[in-house]
Structure formats: C-alpha cells, structure tokens
PDB file of N, CA, C, O and CB in Angstrom:
ATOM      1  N   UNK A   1       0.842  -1.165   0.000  1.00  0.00           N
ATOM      2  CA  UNK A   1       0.000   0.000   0.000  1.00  0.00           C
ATOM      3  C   UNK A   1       0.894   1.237   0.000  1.00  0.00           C
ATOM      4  O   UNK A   1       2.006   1.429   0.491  1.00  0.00           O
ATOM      5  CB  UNK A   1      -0.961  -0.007   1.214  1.00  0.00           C
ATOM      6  N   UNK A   2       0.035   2.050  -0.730  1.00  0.00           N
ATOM      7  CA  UNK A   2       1.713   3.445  -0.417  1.00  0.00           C
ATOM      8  C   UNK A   2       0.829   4.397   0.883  1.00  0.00           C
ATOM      9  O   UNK A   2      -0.256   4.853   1.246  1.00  0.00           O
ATOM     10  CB  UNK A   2       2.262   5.156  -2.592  1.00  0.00           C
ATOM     11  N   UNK A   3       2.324   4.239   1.200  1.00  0.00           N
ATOM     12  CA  UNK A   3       2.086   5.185   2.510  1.00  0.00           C
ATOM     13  C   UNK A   3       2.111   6.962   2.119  1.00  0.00           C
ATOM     14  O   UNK A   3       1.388   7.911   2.423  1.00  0.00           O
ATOM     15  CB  UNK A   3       3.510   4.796   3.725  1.00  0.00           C
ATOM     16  N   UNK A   4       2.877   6.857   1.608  1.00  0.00           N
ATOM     17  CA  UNK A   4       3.256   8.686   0.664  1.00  0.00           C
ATOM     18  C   UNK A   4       3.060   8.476  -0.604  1.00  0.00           C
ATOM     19  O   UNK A   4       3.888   7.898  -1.307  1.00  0.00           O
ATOM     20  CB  UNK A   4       5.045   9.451   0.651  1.00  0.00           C
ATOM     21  N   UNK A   5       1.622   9.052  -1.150  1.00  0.00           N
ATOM     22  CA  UNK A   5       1.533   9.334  -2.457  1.00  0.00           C
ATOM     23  C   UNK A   5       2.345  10.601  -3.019  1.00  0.00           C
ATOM     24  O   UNK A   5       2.738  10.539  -4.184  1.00  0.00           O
ATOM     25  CB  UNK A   5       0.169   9.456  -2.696  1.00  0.00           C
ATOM     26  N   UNK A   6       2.554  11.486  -2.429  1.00  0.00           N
ATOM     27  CA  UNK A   6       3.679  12.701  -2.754  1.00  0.00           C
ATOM     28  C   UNK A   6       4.708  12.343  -3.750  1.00  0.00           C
ATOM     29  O   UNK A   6       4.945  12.903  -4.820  1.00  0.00           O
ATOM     30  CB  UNK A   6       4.533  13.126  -1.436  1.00  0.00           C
ATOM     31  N   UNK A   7       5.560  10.813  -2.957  1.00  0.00           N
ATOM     32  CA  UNK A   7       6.750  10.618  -3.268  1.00  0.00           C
ATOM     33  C   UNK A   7       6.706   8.846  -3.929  1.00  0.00           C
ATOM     34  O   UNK A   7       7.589   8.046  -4.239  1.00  0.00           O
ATOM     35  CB  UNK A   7       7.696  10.998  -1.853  1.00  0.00           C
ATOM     36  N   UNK A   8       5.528   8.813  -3.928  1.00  0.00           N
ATOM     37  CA  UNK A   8       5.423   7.066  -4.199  1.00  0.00           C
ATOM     38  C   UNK A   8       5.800   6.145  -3.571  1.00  0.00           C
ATOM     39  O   UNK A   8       6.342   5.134  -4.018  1.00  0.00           O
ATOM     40  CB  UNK A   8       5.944   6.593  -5.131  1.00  0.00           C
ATOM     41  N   UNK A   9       5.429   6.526  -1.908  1.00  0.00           N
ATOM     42  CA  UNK A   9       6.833   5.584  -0.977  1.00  0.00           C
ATOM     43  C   UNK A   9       5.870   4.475  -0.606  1.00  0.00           C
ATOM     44  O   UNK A   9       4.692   4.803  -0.465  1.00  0.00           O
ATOM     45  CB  UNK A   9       7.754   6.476   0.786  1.00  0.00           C
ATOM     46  N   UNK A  10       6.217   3.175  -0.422  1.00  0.00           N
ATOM     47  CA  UNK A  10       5.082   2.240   0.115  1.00  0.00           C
ATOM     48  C   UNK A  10       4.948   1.458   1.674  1.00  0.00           C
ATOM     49  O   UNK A  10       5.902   1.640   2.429  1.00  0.00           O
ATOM     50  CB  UNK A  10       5.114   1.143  -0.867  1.00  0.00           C
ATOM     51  N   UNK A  11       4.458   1.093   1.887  1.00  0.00           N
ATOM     52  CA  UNK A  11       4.967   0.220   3.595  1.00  0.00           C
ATOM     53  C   UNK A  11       5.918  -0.439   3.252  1.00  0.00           C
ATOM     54  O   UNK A  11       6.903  -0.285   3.974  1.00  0.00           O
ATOM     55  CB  UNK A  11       3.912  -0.965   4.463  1.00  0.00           C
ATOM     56  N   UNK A  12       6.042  -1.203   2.338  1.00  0.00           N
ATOM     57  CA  UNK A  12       7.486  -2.110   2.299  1.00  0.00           C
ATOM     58  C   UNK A  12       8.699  -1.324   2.295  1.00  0.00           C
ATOM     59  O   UNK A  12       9.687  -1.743   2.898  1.00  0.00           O
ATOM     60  CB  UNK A  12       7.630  -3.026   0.977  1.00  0.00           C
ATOM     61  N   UNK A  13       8.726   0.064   1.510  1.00  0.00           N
ATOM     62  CA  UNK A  13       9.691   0.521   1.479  1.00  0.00           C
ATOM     63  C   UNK A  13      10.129   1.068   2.887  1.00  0.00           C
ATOM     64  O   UNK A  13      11.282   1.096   3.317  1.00  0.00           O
ATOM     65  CB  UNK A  13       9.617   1.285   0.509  1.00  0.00           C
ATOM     66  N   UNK A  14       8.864   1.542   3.591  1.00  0.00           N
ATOM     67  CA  UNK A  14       9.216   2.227   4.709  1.00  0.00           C
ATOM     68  C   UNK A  14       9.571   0.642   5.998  1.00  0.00           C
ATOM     69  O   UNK A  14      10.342   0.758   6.950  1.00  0.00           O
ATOM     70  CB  UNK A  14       7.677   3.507   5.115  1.00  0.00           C
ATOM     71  N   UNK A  15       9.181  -0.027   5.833  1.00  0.00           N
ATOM     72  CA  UNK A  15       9.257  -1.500   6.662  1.00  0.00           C
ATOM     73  C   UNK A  15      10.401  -1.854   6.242  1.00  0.00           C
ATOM     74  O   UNK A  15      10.695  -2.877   6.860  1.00  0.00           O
ATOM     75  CB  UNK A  15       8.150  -2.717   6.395  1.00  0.00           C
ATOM     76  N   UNK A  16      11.235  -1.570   5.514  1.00  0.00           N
ATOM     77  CA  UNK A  16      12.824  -1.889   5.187  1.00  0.00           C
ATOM     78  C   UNK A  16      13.796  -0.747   5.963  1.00  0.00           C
ATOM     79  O   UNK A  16      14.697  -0.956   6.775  1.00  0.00           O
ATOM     80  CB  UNK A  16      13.127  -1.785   3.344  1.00  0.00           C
ATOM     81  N   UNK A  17      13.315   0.486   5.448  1.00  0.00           N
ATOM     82  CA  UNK A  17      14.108   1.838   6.291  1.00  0.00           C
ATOM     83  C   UNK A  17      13.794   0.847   7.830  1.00  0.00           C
ATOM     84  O   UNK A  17      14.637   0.036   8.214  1.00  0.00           O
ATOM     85  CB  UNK A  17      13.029   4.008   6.149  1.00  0.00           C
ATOM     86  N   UNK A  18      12.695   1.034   8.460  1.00  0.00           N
ATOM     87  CA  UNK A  18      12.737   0.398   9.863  1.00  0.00           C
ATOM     88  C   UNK A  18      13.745  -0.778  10.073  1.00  0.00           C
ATOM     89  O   UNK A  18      14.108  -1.118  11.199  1.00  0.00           O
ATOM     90  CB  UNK A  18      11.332  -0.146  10.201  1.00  0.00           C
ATOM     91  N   UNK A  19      14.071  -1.234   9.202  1.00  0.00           N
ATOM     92  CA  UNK A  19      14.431  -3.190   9.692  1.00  0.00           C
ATOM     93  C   UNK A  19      16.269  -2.485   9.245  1.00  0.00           C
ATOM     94  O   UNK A  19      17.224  -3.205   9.536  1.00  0.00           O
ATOM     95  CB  UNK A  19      13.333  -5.302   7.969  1.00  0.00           C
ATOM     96  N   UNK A  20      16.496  -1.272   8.648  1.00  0.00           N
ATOM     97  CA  UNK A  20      17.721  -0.665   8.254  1.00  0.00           C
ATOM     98  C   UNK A  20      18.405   0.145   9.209  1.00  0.00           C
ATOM     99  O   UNK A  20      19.563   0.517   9.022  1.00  0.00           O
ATOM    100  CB  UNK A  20      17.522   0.080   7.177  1.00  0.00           C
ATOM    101  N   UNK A  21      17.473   0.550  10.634  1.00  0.00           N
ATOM    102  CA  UNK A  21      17.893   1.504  11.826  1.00  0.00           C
ATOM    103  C   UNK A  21      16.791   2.416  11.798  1.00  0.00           C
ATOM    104  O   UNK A  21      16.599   2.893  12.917  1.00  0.00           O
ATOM    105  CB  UNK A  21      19.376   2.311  11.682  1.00  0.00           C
ATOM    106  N   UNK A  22      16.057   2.801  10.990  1.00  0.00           N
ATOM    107  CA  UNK A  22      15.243   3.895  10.660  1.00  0.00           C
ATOM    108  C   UNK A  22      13.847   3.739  12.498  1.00  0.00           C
ATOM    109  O   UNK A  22      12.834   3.065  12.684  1.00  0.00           O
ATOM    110  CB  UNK A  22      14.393   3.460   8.515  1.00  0.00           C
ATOM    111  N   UNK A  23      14.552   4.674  13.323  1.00  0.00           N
ATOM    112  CA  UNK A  23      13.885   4.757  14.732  1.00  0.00           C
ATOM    113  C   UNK A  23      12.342   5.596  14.958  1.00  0.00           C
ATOM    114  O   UNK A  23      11.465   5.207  15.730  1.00  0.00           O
ATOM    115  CB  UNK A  23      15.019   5.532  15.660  1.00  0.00           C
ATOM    116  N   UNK A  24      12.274   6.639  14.217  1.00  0.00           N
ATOM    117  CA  UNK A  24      11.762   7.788  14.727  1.00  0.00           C
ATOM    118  C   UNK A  24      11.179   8.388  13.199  1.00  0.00           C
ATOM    119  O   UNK A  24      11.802   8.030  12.200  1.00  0.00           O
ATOM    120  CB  UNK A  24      12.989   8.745  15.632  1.00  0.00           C
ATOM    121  N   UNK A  25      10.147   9.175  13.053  1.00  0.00           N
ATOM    122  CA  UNK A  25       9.775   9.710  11.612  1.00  0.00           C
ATOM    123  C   UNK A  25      10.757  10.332  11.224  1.00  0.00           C
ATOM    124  O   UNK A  25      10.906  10.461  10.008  1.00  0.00           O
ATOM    125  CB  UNK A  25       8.629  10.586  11.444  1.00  0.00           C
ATOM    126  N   UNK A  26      11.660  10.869  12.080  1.00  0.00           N
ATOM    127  CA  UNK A  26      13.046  11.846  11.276  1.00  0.00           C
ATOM    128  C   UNK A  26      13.727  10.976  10.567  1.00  0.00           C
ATOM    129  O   UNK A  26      13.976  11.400   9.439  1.00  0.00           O
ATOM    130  CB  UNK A  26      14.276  12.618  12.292  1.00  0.00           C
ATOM    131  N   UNK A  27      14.109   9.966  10.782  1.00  0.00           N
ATOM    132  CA  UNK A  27      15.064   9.436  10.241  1.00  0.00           C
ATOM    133  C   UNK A  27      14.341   8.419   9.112  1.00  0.00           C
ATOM    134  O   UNK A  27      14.919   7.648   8.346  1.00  0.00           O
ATOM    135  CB  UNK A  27      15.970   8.827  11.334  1.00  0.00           C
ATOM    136  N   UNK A  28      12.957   8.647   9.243  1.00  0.00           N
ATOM    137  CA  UNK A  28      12.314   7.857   8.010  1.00  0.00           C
ATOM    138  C   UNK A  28      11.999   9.531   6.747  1.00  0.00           C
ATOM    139  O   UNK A  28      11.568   9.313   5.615  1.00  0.00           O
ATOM    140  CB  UNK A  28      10.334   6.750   8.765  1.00  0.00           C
ATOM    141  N   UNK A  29      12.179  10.432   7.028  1.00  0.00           N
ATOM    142  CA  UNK A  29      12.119  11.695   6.536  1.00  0.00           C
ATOM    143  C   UNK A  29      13.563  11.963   6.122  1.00  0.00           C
ATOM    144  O   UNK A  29      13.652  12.953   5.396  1.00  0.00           O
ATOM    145  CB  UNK A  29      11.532  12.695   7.553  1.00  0.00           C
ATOM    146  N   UNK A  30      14.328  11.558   6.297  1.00  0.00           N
ATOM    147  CA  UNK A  30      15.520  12.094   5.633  1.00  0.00           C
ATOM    148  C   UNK A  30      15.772  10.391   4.818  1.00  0.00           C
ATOM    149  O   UNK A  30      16.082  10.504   3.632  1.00  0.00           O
ATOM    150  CB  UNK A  30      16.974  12.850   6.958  1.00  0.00           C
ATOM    151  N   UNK A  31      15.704   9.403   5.162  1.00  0.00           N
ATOM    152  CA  UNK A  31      16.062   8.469   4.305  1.00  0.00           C
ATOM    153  C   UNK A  31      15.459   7.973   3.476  1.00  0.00           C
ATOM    154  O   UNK A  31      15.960   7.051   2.832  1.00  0.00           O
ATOM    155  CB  UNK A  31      16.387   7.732   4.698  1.00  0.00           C
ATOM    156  N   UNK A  32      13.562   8.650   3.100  1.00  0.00           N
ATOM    157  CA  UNK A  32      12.910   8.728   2.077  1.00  0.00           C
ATOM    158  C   UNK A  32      12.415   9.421   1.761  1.00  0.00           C
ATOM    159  O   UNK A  32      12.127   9.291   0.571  1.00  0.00           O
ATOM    160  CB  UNK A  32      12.409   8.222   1.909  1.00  0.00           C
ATOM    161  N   UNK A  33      11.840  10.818   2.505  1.00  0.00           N
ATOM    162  CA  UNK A  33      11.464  12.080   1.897  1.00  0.00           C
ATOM    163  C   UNK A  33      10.280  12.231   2.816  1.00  0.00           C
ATOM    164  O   UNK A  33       9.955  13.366   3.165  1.00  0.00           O
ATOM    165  CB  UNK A  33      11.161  12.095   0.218  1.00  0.00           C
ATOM    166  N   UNK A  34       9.338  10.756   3.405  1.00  0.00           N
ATOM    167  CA  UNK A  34       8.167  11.087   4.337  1.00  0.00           C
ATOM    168  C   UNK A  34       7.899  12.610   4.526  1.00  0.00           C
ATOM    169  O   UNK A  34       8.783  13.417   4.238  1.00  0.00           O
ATOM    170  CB  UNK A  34       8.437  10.468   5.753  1.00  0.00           C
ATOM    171  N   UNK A  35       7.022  12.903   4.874  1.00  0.00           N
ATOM    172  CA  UNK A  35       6.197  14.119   5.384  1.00  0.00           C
ATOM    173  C   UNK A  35       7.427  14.845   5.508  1.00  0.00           C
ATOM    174  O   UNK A  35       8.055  14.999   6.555  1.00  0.00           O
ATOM    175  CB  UNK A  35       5.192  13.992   6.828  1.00  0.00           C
ATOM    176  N   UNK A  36       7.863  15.470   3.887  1.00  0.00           N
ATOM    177  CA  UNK A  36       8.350  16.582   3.484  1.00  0.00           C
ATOM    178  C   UNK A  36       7.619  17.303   2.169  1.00  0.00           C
ATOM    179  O   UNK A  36       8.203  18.225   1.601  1.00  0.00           O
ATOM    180  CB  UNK A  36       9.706  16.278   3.287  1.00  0.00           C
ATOM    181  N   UNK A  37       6.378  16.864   1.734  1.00  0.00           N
ATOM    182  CA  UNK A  37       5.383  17.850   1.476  1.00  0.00           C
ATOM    183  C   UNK A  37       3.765  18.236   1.789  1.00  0.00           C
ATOM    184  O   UNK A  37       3.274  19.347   1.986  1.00  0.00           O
ATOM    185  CB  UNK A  37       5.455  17.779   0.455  1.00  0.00           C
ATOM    186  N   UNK A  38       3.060  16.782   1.758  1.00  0.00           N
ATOM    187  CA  UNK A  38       1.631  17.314   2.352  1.00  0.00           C
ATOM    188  C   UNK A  38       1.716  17.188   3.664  1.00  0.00           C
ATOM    189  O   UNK A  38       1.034  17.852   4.445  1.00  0.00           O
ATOM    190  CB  UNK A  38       0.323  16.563   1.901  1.00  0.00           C
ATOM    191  N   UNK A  39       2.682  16.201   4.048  1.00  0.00           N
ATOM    192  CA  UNK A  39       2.449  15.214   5.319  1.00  0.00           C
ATOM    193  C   UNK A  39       1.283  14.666   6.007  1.00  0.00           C
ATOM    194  O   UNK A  39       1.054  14.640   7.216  1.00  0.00           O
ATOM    195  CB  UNK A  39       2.937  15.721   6.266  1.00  0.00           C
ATOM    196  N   UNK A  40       0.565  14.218   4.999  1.00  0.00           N
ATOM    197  CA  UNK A  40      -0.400  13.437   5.334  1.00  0.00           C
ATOM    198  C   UNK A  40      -0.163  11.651   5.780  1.00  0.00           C
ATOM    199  O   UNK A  40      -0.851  10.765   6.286  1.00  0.00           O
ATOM    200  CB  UNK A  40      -1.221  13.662   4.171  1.00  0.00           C
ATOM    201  N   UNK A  41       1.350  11.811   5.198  1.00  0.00           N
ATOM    202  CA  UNK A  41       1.377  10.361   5.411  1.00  0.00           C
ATOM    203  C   UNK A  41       2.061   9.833   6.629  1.00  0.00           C
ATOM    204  O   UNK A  41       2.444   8.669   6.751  1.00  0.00           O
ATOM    205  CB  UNK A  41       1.985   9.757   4.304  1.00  0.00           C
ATOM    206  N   UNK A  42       2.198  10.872   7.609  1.00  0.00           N
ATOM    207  CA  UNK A  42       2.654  10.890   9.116  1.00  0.00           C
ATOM    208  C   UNK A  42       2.087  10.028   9.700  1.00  0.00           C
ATOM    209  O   UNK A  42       2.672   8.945   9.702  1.00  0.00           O
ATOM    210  CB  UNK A  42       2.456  12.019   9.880  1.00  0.00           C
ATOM    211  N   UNK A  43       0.726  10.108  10.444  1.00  0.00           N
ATOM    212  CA  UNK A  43       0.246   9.096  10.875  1.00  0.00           C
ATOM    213  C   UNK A  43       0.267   7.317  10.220  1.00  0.00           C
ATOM    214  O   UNK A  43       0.187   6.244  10.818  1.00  0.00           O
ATOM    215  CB  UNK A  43      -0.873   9.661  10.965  1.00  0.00           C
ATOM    216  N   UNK A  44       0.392   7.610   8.943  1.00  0.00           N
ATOM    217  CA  UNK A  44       0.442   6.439   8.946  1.00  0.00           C
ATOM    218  C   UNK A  44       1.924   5.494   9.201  1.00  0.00           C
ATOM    219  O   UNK A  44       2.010   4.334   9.602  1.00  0.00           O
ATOM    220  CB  UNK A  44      -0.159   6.289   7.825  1.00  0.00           C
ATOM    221  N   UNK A  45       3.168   6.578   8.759  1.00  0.00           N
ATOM    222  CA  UNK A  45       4.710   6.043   9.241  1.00  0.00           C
ATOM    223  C   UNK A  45       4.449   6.126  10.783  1.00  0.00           C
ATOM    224  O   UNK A  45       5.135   5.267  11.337  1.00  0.00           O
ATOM    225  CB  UNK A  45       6.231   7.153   8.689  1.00  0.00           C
ATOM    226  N   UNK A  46       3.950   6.613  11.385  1.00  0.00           N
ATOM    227  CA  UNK A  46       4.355   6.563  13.044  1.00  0.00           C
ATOM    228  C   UNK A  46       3.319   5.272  13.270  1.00  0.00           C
ATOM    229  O   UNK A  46       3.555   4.564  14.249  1.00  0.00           O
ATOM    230  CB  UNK A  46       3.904   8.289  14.199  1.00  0.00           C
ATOM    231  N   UNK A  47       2.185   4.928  12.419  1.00  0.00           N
ATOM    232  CA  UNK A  47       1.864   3.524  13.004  1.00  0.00           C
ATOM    233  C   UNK A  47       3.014   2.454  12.830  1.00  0.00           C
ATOM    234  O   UNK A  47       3.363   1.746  13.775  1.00  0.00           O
ATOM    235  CB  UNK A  47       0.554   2.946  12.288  1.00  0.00           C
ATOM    236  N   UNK A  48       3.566   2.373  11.615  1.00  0.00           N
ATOM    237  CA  UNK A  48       4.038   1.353  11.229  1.00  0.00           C
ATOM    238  C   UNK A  48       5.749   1.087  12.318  1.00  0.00           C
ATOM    239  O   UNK A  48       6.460   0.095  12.478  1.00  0.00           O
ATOM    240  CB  UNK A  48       4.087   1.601   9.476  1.00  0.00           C
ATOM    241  N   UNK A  49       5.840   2.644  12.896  1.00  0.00           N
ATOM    242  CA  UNK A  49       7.205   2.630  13.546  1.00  0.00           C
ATOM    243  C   UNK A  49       6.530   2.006  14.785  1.00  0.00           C
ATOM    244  O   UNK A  49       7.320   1.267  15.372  1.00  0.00           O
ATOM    245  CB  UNK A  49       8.120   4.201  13.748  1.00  0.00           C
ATOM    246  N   UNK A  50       5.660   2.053  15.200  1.00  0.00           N
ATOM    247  CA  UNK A  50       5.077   1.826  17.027  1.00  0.00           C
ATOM    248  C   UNK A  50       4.676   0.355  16.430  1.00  0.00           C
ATOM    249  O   UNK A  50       4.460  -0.514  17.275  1.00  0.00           O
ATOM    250  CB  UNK A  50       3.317   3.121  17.941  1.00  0.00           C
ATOM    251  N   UNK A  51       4.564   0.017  15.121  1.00  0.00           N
ATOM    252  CA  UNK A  51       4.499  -1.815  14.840  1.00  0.00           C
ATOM    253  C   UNK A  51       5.525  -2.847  14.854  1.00  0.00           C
ATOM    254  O   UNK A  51       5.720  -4.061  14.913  1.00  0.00           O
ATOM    255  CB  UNK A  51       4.090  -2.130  13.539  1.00  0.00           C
ATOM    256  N   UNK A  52       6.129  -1.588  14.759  1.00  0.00           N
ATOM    257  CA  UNK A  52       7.879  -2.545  14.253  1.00  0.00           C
ATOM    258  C   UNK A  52       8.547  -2.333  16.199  1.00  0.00           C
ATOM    259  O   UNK A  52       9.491  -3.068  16.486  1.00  0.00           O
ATOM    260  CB  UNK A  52       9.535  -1.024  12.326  1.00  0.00           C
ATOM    261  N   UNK A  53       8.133  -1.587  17.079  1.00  0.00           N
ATOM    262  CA  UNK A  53       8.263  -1.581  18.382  1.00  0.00           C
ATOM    263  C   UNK A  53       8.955  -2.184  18.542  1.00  0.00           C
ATOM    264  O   UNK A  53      10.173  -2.166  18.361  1.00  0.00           O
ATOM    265  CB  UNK A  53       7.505  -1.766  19.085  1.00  0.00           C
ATOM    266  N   UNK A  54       7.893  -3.230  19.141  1.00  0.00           N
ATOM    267  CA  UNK A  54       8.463  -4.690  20.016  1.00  0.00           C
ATOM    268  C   UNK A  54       9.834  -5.052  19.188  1.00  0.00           C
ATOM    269  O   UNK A  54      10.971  -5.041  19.660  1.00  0.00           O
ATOM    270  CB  UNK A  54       7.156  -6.299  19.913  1.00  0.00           C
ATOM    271  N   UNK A  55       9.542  -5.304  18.146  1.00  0.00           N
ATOM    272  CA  UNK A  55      10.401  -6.194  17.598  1.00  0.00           C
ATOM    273  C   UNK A  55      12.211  -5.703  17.017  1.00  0.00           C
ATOM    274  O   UNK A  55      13.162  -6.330  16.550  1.00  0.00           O
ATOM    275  CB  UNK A  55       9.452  -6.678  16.416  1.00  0.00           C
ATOM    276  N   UNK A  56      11.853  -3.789  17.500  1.00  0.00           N
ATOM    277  CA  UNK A  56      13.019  -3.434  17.233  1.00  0.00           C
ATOM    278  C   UNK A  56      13.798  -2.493  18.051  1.00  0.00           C
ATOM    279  O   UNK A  56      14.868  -1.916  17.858  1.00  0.00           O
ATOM    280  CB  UNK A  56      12.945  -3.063  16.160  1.00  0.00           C
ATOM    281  N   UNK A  57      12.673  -2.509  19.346  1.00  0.00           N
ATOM    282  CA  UNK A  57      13.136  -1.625  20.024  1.00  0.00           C
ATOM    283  C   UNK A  57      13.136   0.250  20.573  1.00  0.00           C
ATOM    284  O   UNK A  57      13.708   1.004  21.360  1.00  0.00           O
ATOM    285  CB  UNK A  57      13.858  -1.988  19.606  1.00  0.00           C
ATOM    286  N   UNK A  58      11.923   0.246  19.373  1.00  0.00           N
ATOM    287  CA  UNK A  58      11.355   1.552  19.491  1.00  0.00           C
ATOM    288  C   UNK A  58      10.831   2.244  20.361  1.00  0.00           C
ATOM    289  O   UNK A  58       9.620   2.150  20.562  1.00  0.00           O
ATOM    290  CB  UNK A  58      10.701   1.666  18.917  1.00  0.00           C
ATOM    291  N   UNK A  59      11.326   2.781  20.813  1.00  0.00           N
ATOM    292  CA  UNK A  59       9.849   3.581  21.843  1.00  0.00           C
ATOM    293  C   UNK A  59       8.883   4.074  21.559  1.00  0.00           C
ATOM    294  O   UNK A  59       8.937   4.769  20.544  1.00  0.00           O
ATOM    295  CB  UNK A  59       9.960   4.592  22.555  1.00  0.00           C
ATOM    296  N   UNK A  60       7.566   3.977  22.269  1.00  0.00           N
ATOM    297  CA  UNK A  60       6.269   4.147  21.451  1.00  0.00           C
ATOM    298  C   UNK A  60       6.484   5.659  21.330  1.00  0.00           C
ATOM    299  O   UNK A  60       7.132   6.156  22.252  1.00  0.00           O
ATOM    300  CB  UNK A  60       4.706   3.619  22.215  1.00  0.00           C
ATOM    301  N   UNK A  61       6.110   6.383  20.478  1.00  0.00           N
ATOM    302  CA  UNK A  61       5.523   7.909  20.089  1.00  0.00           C
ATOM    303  C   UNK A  61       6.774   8.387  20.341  1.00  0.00           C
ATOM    304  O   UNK A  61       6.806   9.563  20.703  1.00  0.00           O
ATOM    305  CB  UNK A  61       4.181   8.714  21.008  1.00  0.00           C
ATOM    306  N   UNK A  62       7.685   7.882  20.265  1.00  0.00           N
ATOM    307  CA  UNK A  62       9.019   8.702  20.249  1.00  0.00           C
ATOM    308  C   UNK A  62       9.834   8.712  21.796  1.00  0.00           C
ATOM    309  O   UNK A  62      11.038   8.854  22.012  1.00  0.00           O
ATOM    310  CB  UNK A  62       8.596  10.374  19.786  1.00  0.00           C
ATOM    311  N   UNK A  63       8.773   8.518  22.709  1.00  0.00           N
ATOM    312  CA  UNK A  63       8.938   8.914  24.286  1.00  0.00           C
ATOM    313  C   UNK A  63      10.585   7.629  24.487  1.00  0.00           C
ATOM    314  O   UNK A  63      10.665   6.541  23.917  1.00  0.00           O
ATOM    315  CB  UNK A  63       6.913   8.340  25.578  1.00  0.00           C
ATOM    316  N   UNK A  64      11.362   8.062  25.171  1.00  0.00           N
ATOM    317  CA  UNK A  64      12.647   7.112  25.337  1.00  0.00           C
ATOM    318  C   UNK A  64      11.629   6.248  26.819  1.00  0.00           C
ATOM    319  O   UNK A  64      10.778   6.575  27.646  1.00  0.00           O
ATOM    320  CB  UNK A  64      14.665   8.248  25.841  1.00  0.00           C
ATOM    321  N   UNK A  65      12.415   5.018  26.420  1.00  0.00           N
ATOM    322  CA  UNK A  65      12.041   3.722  26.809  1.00  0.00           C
ATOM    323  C   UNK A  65      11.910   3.889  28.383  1.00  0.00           C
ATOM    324  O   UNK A  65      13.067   3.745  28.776  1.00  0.00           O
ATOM    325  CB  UNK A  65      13.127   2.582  26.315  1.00  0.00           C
ATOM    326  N   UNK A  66      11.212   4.087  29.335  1.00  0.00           N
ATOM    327  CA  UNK A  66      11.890   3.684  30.896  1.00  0.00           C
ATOM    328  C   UNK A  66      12.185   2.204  31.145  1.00  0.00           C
ATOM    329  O   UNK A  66      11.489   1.213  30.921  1.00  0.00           O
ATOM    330  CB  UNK A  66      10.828   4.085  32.164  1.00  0.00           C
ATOM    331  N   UNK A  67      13.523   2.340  31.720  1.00  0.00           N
ATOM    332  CA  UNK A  67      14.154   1.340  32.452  1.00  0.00           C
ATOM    333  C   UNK A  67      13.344   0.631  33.860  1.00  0.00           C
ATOM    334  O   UNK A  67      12.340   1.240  34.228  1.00  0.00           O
ATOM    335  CB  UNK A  67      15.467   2.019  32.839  1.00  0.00           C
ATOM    336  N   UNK A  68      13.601  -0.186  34.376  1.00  0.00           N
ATOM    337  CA  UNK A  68      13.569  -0.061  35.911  1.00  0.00           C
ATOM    338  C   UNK A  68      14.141   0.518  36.597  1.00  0.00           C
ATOM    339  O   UNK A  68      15.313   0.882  36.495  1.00  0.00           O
ATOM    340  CB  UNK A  68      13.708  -0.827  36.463  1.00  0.00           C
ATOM    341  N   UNK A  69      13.320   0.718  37.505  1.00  0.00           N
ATOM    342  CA  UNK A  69      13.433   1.583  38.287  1.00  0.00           C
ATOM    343  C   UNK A  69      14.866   1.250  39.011  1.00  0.00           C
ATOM    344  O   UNK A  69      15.215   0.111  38.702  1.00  0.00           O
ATOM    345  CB  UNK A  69      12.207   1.649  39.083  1.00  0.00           C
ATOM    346  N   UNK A  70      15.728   1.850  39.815  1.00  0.00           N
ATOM    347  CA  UNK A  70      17.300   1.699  39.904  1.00  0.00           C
ATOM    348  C   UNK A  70      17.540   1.756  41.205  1.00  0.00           C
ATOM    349  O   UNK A  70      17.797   2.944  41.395  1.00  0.00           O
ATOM    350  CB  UNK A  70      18.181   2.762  39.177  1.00  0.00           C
ATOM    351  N   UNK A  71      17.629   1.086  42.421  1.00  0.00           N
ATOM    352  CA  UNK A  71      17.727   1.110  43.811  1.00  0.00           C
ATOM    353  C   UNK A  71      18.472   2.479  44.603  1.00  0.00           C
ATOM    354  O   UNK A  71      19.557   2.857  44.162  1.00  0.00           O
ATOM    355  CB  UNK A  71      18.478  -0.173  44.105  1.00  0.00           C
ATOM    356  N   UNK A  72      18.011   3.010  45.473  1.00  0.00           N
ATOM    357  CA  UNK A  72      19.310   4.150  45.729  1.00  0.00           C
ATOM    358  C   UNK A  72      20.097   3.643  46.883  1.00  0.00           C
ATOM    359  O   UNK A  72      20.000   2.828  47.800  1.00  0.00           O
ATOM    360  CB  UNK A  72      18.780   5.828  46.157  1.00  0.00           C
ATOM    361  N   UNK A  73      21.139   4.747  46.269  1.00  0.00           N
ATOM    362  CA  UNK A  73      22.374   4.069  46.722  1.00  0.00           C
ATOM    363  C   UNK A  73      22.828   4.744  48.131  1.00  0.00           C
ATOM    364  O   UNK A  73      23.838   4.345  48.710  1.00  0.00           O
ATOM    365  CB  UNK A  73      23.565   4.213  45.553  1.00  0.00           C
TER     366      UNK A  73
END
C-alpha cells in the first residue's frame, strides 16, 4: 500500500528503512522524503514505527524507553 503518495513511498519501502535503523519519523524523513510535502502520510509512518516496536526496540511515540526503576544508593 503506499504510505506517501507525494513521493510514491510504500509500507514495504518504509518496513525496510525500519528493519535498516530507521527509529523515529526523522530518520524515516531524511532516508525517504516522508512528510516533506503534504504530510499526510505521518500518521500512517508513526503507526508502522510503534508496529515494528516490540520487535526493534522503538519507543512508542518517540517517548525514550523507561528502564527499571534503579535502587538508591
């Protein structure tokens, strides 16, 4: 399905940037162009980044991961 009609980009293409390091919409925006003109197709790259999560380590909505909590010392 294309995710960016703007630029002709599709989920596979963007599901490869992810499986390539691609963390965060920035770095799916500079390594394919994503929502650098209507940006309509935002929501749909930030689903597919919060899908690829689990499996790559993402933090949901961008927010950095919390750890456990860390005993004081």
């Amino acid at each position: 399905m294309y995710v960016c009609v703007c630029h002709g980009i599709t989920d596979r293409q963007v599901r490869e940037a992810i499986d390539r390091g691609a963390r965060k919409l920035r770095d799916l925006r500079e390594e394919l162009g994503l929502c650098t003109d209507c940006g309509k197709c935002g929501p749909c790259a930030r689903d597919l980044l919060q899908e690829a999560a689990p499996e790559t380590d993402v933090p949901a909505l961008g927010f950095p991961a919390m750890g456990a909590p860390q005993p004081a010392v």
